[in-house]
C-alpha positions as CSV (number, residue, x, y, z in Angstrom):
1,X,-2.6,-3.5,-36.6
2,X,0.2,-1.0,-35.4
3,X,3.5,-2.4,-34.8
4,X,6.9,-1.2,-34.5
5,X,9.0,-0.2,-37.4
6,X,11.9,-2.6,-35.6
7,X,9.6,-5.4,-36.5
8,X,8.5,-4.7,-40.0
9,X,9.4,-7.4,-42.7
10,X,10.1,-4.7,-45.1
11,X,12.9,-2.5,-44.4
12,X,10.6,0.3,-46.7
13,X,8.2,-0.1,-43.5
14,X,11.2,-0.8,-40.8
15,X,14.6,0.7,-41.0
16,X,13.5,3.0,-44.1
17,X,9.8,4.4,-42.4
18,X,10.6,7.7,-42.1
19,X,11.9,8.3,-45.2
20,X,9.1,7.1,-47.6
21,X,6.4,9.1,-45.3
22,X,5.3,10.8,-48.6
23,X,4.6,7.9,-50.5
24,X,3.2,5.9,-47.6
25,X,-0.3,7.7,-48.0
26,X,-0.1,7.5,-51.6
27,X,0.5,4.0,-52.2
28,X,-0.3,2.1,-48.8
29,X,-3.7,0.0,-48.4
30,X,-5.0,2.7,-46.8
31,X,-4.2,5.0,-50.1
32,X,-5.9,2.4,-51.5
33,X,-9.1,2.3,-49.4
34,X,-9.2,5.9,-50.2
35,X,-8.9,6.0,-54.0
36,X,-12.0,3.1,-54.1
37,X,-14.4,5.6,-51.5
38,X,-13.2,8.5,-54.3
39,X,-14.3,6.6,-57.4
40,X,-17.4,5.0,-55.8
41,X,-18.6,8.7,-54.4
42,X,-17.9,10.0,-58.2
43,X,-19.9,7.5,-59.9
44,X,-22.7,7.8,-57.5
45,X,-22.6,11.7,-58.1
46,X,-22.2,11.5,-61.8
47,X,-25.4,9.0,-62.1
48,X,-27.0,11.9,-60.2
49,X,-26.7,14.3,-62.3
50,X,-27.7,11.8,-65.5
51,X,-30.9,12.3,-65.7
52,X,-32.5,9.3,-64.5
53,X,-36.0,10.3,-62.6
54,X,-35.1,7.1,-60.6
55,X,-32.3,9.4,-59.2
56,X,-33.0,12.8,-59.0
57,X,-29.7,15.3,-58.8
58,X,-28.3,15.5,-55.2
59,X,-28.6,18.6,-53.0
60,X,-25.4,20.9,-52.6
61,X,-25.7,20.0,-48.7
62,X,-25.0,15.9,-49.9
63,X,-22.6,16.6,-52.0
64,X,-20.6,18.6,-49.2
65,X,-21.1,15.5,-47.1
66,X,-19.9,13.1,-49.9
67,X,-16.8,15.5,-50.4
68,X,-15.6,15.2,-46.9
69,X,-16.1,11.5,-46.9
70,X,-13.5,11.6,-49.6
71,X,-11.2,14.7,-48.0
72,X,-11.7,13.6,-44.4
73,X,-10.7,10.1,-45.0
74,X,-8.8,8.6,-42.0
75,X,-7.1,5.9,-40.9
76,X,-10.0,5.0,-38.6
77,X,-11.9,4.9,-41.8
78,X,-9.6,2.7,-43.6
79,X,-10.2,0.1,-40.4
80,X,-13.8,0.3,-40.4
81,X,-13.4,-1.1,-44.1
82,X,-11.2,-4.1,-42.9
83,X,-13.8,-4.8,-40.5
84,X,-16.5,-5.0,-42.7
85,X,-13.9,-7.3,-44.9
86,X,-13.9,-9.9,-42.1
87,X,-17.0,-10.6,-42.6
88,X,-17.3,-10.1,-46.6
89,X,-14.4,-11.1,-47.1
90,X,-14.1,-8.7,-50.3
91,X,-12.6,-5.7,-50.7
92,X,-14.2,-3.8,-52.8
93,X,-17.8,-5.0,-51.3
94,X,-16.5,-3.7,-48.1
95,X,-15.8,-0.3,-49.1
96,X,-19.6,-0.3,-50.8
97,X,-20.8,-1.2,-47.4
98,X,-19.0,1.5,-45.7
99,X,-19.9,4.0,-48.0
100,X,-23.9,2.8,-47.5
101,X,-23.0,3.0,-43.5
102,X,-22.5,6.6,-43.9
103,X,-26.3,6.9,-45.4
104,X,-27.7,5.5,-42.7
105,X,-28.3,9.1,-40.6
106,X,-28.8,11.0,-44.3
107,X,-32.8,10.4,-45.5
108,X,-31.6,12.0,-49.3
109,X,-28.7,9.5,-49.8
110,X,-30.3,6.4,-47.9
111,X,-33.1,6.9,-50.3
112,X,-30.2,6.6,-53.2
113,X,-28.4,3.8,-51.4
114,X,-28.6,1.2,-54.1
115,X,-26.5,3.6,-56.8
116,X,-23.6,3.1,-54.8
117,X,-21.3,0.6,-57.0
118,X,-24.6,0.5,-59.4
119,X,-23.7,-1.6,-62.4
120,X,-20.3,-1.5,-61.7
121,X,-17.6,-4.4,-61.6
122,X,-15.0,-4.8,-58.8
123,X,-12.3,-3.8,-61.2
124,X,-14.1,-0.7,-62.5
125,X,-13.3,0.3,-59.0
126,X,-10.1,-1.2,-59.4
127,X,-8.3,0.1,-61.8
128,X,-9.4,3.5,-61.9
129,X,-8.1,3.3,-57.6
130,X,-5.0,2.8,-59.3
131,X,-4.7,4.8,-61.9
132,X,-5.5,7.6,-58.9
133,X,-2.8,6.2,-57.0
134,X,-0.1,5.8,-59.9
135,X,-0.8,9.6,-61.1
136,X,-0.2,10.7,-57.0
137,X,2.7,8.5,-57.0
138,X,4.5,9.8,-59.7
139,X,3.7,13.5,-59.9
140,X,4.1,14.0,-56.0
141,X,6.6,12.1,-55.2
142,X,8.6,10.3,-58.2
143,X,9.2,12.7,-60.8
144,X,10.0,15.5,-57.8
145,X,12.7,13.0,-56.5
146,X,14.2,13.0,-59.7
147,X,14.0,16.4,-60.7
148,X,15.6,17.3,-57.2
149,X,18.4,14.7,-58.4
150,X,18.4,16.7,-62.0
151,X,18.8,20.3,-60.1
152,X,22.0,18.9,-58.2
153,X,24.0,17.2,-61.4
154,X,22.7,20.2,-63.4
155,X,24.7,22.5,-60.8
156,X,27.5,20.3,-60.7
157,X,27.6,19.9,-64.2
158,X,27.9,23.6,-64.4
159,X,29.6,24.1,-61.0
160,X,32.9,21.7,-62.4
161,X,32.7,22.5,-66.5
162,X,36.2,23.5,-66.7
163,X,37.7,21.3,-64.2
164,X,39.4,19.0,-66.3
165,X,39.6,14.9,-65.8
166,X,41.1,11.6,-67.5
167,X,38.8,9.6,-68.6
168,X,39.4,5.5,-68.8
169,X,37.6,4.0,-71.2
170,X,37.9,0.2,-70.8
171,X,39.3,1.1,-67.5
172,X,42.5,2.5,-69.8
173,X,43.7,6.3,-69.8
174,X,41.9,8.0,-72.5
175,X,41.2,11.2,-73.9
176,X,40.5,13.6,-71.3
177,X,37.1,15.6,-70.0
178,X,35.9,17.5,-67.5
179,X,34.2,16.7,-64.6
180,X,31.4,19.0,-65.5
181,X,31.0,17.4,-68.7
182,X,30.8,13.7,-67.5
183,X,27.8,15.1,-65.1
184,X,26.2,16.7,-67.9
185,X,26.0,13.5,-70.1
186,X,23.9,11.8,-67.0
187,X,21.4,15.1,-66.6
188,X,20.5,14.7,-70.5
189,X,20.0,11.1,-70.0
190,X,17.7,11.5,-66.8
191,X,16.0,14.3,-68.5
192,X,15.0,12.5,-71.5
193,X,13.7,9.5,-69.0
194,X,12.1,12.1,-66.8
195,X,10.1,13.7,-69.9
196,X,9.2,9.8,-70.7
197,X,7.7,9.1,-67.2
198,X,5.6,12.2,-67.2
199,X,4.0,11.4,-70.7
200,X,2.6,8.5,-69.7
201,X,-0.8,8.5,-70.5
202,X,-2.6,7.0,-67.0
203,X,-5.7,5.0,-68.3
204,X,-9.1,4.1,-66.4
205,X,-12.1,2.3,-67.8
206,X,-15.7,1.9,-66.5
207,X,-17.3,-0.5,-68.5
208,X,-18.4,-3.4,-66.6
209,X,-17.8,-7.1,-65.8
210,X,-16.0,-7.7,-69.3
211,X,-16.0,-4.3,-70.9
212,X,-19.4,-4.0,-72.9
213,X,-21.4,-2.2,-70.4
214,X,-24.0,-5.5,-70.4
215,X,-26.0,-4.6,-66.8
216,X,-25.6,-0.8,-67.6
217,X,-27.8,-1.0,-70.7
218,X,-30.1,-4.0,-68.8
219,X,-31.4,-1.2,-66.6
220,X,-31.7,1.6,-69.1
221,X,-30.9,0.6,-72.5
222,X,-31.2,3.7,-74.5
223,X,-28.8,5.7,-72.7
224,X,-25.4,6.3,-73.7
225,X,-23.2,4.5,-71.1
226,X,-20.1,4.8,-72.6
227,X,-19.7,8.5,-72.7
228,X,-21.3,8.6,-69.5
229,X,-17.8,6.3,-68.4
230,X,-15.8,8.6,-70.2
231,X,-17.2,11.3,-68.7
232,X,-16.5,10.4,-64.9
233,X,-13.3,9.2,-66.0
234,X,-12.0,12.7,-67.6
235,X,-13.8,15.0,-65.7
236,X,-11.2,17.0,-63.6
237,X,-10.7,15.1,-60.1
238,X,-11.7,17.4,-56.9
239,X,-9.9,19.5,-55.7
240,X,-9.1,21.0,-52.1
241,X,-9.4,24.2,-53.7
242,X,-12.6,24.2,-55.4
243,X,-16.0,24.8,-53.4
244,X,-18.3,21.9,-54.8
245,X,-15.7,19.8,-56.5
246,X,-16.1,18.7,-60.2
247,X,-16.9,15.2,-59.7
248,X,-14.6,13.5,-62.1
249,X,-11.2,11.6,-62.0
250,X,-8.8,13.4,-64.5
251,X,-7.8,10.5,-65.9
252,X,-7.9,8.9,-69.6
253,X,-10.8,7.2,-70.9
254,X,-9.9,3.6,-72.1
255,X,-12.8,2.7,-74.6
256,X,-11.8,-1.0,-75.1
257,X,-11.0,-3.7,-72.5
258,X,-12.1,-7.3,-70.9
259,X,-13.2,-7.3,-67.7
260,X,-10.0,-5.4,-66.2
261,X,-7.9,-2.3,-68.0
262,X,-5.5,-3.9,-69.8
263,X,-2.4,-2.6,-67.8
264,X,-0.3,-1.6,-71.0
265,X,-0.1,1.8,-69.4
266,X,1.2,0.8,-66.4
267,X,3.6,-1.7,-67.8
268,X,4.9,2.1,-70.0
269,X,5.1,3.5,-67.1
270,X,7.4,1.2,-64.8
271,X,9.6,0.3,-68.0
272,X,10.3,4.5,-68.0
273,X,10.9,4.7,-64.0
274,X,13.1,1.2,-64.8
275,X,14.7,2.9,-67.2
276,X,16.1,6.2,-65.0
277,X,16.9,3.9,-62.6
278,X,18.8,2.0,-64.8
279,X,20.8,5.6,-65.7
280,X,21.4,6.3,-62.2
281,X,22.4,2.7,-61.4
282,X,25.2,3.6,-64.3
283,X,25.7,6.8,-62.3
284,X,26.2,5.5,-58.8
285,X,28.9,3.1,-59.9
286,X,30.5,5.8,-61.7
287,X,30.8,8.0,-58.7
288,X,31.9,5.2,-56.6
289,X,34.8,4.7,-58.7
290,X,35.2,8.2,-58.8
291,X,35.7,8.4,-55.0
292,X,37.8,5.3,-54.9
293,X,40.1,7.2,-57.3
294,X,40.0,9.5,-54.9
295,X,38.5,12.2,-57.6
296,X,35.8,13.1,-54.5
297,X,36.1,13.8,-51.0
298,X,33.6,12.7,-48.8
299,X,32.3,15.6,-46.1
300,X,32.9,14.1,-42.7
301,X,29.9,13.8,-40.2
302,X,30.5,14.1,-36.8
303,X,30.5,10.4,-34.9
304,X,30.0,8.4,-38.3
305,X,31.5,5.4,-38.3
306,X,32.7,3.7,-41.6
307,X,34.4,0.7,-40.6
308,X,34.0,-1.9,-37.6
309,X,38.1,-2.3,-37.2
310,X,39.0,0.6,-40.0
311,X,39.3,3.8,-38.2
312,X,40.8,5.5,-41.1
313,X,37.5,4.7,-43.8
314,X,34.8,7.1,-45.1
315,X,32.9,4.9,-47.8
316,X,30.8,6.3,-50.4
317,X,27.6,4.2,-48.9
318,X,24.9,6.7,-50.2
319,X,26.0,5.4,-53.7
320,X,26.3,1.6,-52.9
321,X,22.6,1.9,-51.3
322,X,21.0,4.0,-53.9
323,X,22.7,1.2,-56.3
324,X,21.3,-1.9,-53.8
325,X,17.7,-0.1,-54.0
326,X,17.4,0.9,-57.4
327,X,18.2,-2.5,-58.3
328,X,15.4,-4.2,-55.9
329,X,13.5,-1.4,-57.9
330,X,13.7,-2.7,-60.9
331,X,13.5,-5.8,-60.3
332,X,9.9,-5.4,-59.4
333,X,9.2,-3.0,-62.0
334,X,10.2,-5.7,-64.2
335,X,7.9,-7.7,-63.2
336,X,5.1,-5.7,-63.1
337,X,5.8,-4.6,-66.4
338,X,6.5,-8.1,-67.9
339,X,3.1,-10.0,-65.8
340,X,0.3,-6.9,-65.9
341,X,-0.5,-7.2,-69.4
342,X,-1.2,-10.8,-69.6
343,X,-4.6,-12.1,-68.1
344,X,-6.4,-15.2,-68.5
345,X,-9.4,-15.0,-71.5
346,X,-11.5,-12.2,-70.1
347,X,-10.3,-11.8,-66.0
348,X,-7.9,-13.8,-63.6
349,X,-6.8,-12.6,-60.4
350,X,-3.0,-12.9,-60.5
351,X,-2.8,-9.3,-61.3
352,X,-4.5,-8.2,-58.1
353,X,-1.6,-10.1,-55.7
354,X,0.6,-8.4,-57.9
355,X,-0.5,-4.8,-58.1
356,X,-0.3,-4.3,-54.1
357,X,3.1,-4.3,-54.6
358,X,3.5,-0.9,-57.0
359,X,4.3,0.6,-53.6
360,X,7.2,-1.4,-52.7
361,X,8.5,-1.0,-56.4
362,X,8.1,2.4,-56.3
363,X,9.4,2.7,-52.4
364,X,12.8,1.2,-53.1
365,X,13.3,3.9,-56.2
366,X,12.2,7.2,-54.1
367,X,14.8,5.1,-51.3
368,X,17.3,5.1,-53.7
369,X,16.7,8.6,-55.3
370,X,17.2,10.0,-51.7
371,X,20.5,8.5,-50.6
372,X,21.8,9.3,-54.2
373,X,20.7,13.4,-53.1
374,X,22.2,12.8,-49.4
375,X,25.5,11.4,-51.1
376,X,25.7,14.0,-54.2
377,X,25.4,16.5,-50.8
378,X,28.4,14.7,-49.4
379,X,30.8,15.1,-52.2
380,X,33.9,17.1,-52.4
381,X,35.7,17.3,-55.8
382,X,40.0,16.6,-55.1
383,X,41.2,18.9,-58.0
384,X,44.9,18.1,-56.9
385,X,43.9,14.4,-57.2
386,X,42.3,14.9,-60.8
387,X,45.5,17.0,-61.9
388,X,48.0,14.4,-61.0
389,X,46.2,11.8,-63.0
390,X,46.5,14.1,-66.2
391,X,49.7,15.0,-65.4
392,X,51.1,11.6,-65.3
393,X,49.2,10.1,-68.2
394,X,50.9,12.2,-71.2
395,X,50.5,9.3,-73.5
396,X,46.6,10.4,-73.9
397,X,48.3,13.3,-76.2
398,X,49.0,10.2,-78.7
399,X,45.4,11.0,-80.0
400,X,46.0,14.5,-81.3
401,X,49.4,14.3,-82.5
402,X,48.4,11.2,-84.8
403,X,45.8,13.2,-86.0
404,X,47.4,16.2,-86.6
405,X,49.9,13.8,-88.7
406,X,47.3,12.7,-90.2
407,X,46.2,16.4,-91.7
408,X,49.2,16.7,-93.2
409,X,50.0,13.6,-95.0
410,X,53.1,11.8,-93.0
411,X,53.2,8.3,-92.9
412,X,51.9,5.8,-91.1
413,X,50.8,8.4,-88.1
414,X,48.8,6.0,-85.7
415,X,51.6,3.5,-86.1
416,X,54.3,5.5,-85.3
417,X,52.2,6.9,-82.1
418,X,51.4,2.7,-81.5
419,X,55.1,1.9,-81.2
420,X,56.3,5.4,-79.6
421,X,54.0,5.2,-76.8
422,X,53.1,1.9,-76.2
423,X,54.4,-0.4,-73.1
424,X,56.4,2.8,-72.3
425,X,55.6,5.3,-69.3
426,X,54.9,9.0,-70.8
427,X,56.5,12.0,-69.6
428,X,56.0,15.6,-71.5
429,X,59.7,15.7,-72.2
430,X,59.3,12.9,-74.2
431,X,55.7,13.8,-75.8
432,X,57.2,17.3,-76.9
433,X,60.2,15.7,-78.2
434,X,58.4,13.6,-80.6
435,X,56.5,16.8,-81.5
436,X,60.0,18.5,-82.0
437,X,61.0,16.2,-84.6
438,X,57.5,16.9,-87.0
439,X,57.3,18.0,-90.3
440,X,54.5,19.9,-90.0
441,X,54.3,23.4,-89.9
442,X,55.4,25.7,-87.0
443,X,51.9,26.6,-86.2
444,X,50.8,23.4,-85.7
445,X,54.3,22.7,-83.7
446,X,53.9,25.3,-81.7
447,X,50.0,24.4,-80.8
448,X,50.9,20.6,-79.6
449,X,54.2,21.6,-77.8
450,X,51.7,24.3,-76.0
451,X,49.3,21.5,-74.9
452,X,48.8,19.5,-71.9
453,X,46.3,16.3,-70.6
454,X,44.6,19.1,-68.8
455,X,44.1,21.4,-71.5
456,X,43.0,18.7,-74.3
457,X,39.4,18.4,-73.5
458,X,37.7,19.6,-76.6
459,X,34.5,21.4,-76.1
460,X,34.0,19.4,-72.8
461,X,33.1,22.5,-70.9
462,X,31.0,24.5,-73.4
463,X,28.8,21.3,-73.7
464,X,28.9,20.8,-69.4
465,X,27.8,24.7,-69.9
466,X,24.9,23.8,-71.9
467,X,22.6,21.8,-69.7
């Protein structure tokens, strides 16, 4: 099955390997595999330990060896399974035989073999494998992308508060900011998306081939099945820390469902991660213009090339890939988001093709998140650049002399700004000389002859300050 990366039909697995190594494990078939032996192993514990004299609670020495199966799982492991596969040609059935393989040697477990996958449905499996994987995904790898991306605007927003810039709104000169500021407005943003990704509620349920727990109660029909499901579901999951592991998942019980979870929690979830990419998409194209302004300099790297024929180039590539990705990104997300929810009266299987592809959703957004962080690491800021912008756009001062008019009652104050400064280039001989001529008082004079495009930024910095 191995094959070299130069052959892969996706770049995440060719071109891209090596930098989606952490999520790899997390959201690969093999992460799967492993997620489906963790659920089946806490189930099988859990009816253990329910009271059933059919099945008597397992010895601390079985539960050590049940632990590992889950800890220790390999690759080698995850192969064994596809065998099995060939020949079931079901997944989940495959990963029930495996587990029953590793009885065969154990005279306490072999005894137990036939609570492995006992009343359950293939998507009880299922869903709670991904729930497992979606938590991983985004609390190891996801949300720390982004907050590493939220650490570096923060400190630029900070670092550049006071460094003052024109802004163009409608791609015009308007009221200036500061660099600092314009960074800040993107941290708020990705916070806010950030805080929505991480209170996502990630939902399992365990209730049988349509959600009513029908062959649970057909083998013992006074006990309560449903908070025995909720339960394995909730318990804490294992950890490498404890000694015998709590045998639980950690997730959220959901109570009510057809024969798979209904996927409303996932479709939250990829509609937030959509929705930060959809900030930073904003925020790359930004900072591309920004560069092409030539507000940024890009730090040189010994032997990069950036044109074929164009010697002279240095382009701001981390921004158009991270713009390329998170686009592919959402894309998917999208459609995960949109499809999930909808399934055929009580089960079809469209959702299953579909759900092996959360990885390669996911993989192009932690792509996109790490050449945004290699570019952000690249930039320069041109503060000669930035101030001979201002200082040859004196018509943005149009703004707070009209409105200073305005205070004190002269007429027609926009209009007479309209027709001073429009179709004409600015200069701050001319500016002060309409100032000159105000009736206002000297204070007020005295304050708009004293200011400058750089200077009239408002509270730009204290808010860039702030984050």
């Amino acid at each position: 099955m191995s094959f070299a990366s130069i052959s892969a039909l996706s770049p995440l697995d060719g071109r891209y390997a090596g930098k989606l190594a952490p999520l790899r494990p997390l959201m690969s078939e093999q992460g799967y595999m492993h997620r489906r032996v963790q659920v089946e192993v806490a189930w099988f514990v859990h009816l253990s330990d329910a009271g059933f004299p059919e099945f008597k609670p397992l010895s601390s020495g079985a539960r050590t060896y049940l632990l590992n199966l889950v800890r220790n799982f390999s690759e080698a492991d995850a192969l064994a399974i596809k065998q099995i596969e060939k020949t079931t040609n079901h997944d989940v059935k495959a990963v029930e035989y495996w587990i029953k393989s590793k009885f065969e040697s154990r005279p306490e477990l072999l005894k137990a073999t036939e609570f492995v996958h006992f009343a359950c449905t293939s998507e009880d499996i299922n869903n709670t494998s991904h729930a497992l994987q979606l938590r991983s995904a985004r609390d190891v790898v996801v949300l720390p992308g982004l907050d590493r991306l939220l650490l570096k605007l923060r400190d630029m927003a900070r670092a550049h508060a006071d460094v003052p810039m024109l802004s163009r709104t409608h791609g015009q000169t308007a009221s200036p900011t500061t660099v600092g500021k314009e960074i800040a407005n993107v941290v708020v943003r990705l916070q806010a998306a950030c805080d929505r990704i991480a209170g996502v509620r990630i939902l399992a349920k365990m209730n049988g081939a349509v959600g009513n727990y029908n062959a649970h109660l057909a083998a013992w029909p006074d006990f309560d099945w449903e908070a025995f499901s909720r339960r394995v579901v909730e318990t804490p999951e294992a950890s490498a820390e404890s000694g015998v592991a709590p045998w639980g998942l950690g997730l959220h019980f959901q109570p009510f469902s057809i024969q798979i979870e209904p996927h409303d929690y996932m479709a939250e979830l990829f509609d937030a991660v959509a929705r930060a990419n959809t900030i930073l998409i904003d925020f790359s194209r930004d900072v591309w213009g920004y560069v092409s302004l030539g507000y940024f300099k890009q730090k040189l790297r010994e032997g990069e090339v950036g044109s074929s024929t164009m010697p002279h180039k240095v382009n701001p590539i981390d921004f158009e890939n991270a713009e390329g990705n998170l686009g592919l990104a959402n894309a998917l997300l999208r459609h995960l988001s949109e499809k999930l929810p909808i399934s055929r009266w009580q089960r079809d299987l469209t959702d299953s093709t579909v759900l092996r592809n959360m990885g390669v959703a996911l993989g192009y957004a932690v792509l996109a998140y790490e050449s945004l962080s290699t570019g952000l690491g690249k930039l320069e800021l041109n503060e000669p650049a930035l101030a001979a912008d201002l200082d040859a756009s004196w018509e943005v001062l149009a703004e707070p002399i009209q409105t200073v008019m305005r205070r004190h009652g002269l007429a027609q104050p926009y209009e007479q700004l309209k027709k001073f400064t429009r179709g004409a280039p600015m200069t701050r001989e001319l500016m002060q000389g309409f100032i000159a001529g105000l009736d206002i008082p000297q204070a007020d004079r005295d304050r708009l002859l004293a200011m400058t495009p750089a200077s009239y930024t408002g509270k730009a910095a204290e808010l860039a300050r702030r984050v």
